[in-house]
C-alpha positions in Angstrom: -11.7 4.8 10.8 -15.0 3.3 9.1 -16.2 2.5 5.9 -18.0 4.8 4.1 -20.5 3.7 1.7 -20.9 5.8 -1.1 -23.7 4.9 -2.4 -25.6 5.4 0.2 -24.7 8.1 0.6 -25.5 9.6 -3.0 -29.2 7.6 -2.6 -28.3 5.6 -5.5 -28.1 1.8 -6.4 -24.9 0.0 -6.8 -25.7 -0.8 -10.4 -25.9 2.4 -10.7 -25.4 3.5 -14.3 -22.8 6.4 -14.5 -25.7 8.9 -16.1 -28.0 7.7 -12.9 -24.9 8.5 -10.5 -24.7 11.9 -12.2 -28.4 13.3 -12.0 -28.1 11.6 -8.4 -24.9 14.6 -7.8 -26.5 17.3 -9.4 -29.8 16.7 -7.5 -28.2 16.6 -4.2 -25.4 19.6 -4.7 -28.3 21.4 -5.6 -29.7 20.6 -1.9 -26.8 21.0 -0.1 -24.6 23.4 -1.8 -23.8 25.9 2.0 -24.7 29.2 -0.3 -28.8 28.2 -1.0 -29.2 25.6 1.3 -31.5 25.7 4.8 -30.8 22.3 6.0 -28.6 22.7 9.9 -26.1 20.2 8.2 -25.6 21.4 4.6 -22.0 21.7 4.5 -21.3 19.0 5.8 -23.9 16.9 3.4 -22.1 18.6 0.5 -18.5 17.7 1.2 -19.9 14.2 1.6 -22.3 14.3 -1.6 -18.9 15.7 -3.4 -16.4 12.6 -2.4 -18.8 9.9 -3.2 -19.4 11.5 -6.5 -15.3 11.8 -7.0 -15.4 8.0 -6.4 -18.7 7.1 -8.6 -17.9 8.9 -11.1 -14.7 7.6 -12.1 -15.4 4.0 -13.8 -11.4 3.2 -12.6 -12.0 4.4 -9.3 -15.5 3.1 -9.0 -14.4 -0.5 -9.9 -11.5 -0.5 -7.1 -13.8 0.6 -4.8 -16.3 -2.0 -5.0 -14.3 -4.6 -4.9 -12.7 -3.6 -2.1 -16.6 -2.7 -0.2 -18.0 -5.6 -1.1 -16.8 -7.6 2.7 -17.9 -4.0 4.3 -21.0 -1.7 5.3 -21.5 1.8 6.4 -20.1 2.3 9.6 -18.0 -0.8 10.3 -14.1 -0.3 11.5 -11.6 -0.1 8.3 -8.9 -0.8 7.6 -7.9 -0.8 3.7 -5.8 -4.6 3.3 -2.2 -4.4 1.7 -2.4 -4.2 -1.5 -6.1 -4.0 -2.1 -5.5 -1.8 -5.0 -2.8 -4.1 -6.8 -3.6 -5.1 -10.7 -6.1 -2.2 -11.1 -5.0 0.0 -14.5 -5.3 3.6 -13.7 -5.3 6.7 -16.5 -4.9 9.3 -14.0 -7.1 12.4 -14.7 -6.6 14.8 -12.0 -10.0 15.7 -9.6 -12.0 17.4 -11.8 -14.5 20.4 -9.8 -14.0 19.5 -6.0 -11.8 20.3 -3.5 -10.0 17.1 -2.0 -8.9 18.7 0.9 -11.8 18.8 2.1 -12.6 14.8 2.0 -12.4 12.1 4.6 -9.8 10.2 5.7 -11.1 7.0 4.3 -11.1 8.9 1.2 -7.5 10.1 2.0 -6.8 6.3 2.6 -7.9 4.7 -0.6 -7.4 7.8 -3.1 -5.1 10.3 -1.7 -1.7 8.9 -3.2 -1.4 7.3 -6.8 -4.9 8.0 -7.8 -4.1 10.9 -10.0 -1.4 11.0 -12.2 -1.3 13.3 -14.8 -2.4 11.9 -18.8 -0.2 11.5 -22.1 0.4 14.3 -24.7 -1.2 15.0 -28.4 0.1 15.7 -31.4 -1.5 17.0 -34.4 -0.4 15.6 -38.2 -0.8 17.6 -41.5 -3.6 15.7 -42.7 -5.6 13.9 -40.0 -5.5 13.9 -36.0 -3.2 11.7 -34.1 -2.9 11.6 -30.8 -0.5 9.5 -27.8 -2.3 7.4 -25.8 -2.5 7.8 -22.2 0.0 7.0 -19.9 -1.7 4.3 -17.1 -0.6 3.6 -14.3 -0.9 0.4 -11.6 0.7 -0.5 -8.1 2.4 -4.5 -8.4 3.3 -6.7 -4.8 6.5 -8.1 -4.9 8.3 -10.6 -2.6 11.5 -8.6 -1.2 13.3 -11.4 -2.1 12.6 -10.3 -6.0 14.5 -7.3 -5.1 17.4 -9.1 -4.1 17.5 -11.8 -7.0 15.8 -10.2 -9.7 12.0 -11.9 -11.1 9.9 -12.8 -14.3 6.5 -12.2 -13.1 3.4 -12.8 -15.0 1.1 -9.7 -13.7 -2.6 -9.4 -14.5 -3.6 -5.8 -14.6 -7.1 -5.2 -14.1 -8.9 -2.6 -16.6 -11.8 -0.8 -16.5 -14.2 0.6 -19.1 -18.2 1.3 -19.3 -20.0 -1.4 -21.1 -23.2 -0.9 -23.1 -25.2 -0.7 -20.1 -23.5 2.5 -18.9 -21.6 0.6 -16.2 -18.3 -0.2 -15.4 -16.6 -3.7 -16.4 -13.7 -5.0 -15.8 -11.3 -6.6 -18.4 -8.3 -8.1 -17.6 -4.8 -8.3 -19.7 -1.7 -10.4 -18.7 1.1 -8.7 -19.3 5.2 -10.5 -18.5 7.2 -8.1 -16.3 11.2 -8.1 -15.7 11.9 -7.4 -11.7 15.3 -5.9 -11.8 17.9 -6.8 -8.7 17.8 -3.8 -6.4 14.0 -2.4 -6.9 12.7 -0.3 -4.4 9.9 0.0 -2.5 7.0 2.9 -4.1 9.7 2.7 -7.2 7.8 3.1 -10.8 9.0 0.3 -13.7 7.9 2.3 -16.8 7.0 -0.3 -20.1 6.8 1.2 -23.0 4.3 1.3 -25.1 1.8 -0.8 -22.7 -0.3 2.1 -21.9 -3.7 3.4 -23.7 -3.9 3.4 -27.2 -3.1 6.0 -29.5 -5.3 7.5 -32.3 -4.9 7.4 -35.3 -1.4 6.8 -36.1 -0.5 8.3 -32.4 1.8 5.7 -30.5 0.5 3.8 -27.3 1.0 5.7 -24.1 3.5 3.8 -21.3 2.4 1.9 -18.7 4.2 2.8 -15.0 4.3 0.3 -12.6 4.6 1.2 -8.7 6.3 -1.4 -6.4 5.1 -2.6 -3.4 6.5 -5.4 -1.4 4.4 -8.0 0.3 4.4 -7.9 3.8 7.1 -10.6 4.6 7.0 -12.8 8.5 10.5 -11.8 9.2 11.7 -8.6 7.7 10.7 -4.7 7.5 11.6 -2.7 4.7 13.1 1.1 5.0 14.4 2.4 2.1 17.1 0.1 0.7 17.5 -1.0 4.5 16.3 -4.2 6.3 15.2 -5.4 9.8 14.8 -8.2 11.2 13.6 -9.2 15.6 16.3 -11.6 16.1 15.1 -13.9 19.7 17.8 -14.5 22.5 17.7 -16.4 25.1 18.6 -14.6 28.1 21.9 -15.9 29.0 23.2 -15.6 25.2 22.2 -12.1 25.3 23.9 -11.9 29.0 26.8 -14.4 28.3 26.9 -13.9 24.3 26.9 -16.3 21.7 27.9 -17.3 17.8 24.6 -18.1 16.5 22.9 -18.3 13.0 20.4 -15.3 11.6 18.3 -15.4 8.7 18.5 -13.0 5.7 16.8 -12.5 2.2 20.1 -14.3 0.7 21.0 -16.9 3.2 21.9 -17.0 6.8 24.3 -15.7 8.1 26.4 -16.4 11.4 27.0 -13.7 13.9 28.6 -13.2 16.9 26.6 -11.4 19.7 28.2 -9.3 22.1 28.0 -9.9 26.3 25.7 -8.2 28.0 23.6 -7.2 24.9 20.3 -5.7 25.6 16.9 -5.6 23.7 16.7 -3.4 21.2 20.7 -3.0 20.3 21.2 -3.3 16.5 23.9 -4.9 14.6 24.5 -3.7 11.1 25.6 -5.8 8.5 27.3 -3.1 5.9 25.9 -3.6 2.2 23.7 -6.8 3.0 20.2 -4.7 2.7 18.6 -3.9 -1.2 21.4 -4.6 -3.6 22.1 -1.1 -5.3 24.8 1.3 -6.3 25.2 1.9 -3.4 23.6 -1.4 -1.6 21.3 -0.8 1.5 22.4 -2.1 5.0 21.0 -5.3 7.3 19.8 -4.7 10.5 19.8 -7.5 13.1 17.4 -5.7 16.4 18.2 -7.8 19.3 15.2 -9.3 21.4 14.8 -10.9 24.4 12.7 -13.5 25.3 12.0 -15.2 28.2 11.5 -19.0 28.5 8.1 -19.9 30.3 7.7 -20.8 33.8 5.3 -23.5 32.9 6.9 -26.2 34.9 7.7 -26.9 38.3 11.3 -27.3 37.2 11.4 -23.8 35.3 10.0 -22.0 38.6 12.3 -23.4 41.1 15.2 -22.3 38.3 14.0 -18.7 38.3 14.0 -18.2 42.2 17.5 -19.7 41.9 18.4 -17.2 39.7 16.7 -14.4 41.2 18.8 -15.3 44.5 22.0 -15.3 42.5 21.6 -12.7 40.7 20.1 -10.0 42.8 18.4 -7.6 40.0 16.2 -4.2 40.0 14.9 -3.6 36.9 13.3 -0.4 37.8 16.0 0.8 39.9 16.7 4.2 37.6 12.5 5.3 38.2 13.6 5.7 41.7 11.2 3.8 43.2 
């Protein structure tokens, strides 16, 4: 997939002001809108024009985006980071005028999912208006072994509003955050009263949290289930062995079965994300092979390949 730079795309600089970033949309929809247009690649032009501008346009969006592009240029091979999006305070606004459908998948990458949540209610009084603030929203990392334990996490949430100038700025606001035991992956922590301000004598709107854990060096996440590659040596895979594994809460020792091959699983009921009920721990046996490297380990394979005559390819028939 590659970077797309939007504001090349609109013609515009990326101190852009948000009125410059408009006249910049209008001017080229009028160009490239399919119904008036003469130009071989109008459609096309449009449907790019149109997801740059739902990216620009947004000061929240806008701000994510260019601190992510700012270690990228048009046309280089993307990948968006894990997590690039964590911190930033979102108050959802669904797509207002185009159809998202129609957009790229490195818009589909970045904005697709969590980018539009819906806003906070308003009330009216008897004697003046009042209104709820928004509700905002942000995604959070996690280590998975806050999931299993439980955390206090100082989190700092990244804001966005237009300064003077008419361009986005960034403010930041640290906020303390209670992990409770058994959070889930993509779960939303909702905090009262931490969202956008009300009006008035409206109360603050909440602020929603979406978990997502940090990818760890040993363990995949499913669900409330984890995995984890556990090495054998060849003969304790053969042979089988009591040996120790790692898990989020401690090792553990298990008992490996002879003749174990790669890939078999042993489950360990209820040690996954604690829960109501608790997820399950998944040991996925691996093999691995010690080098030939020496003149010592080589003469040891041919032995073994003389003992233990062995066609691993035997079932393709050939």
């Amino acid at each position: 997939m590659e970077f797309k730079d939007y504001y090349e795309i609109m013609g515009v600089k990326k101190d852009a002001t948000q009125d410059e970033i408009k006249r910049a949309y209008r001017k080229l929809a009028r160009k490239y809108h399919p119904d008036v247009s003469k130009e071989a690649d109008a459609e096309k032009r449009f449907k790019e024009v149109g997801e740059a501008y739902e990216v620009l346009k947004d000061p929240e969006k806008r701000a994510a985006y260019d601190q992510l592009g700012a270690n990228y240029k048009a046309g280089e091979d993307f990948r968006p980071p894990p997590g690039w999006d964590q911190g930033f305070e979102f108050h959802g606004g669904d797509f207002t005028g185009a159809d998202a459908s129609g957009f790229s998948d490195f818009f589909e990458q970045l904005f697709g999912r969590g980018f539009s949540y819906g806003g906070g209610g308003a009330a009216q009084g008897n004697r003046e208006f009042h209104a709820r603030g928004n509700d905002t929203h942000a995604k959070i990392l996690i280590d998975l072994e806050d999931a299993f334990h439980g955390a206090n996490k100082t989190m700092t949430l990244k804001h966005t509003e237009l300064g003077p100038d008419g361009r986005p700025q960034i403010n930041e606001r640290a906020l303390n955050v209670r992990i409770p035991k058994g959070v889930r992956q993509g779960q939303h922590l909702r905090l009262a009263k931490q969202g956008g301000a009300g009006i008035g004598q409206g109360e603050a709107g909440d602020l929603f949290l979406e978990i997502e854990f940090r990818p760890h060096p040993l363990y995949k996440v499913e669900a409330k289930d984890v995995y984890l590659d556990l090495p054998l040596a060849p003969w304790e895979a053969a042979l089988g062995a009591k040996i120790k594994a790692p898990t989020p809460t401690g090792p553990v020792d298990l008992k490996i079965p002879p003749n174990s091959k790669a890939s078999k699983k042993l489950r360990l009921k209820g040690k996954g994300i604690p829960g109501k009920p608790p997820g399950d721990f998944f040991v996925v046996l691996q093999i691995a092979l010690p080098p030939a490297d020496t003149e010592a380990a080589k003469q040891a394979y041919r032995e073994f390949e003389k003992a233990v005559p062995f066609n691993p390819r035997a079932h393709l028939g050939v």
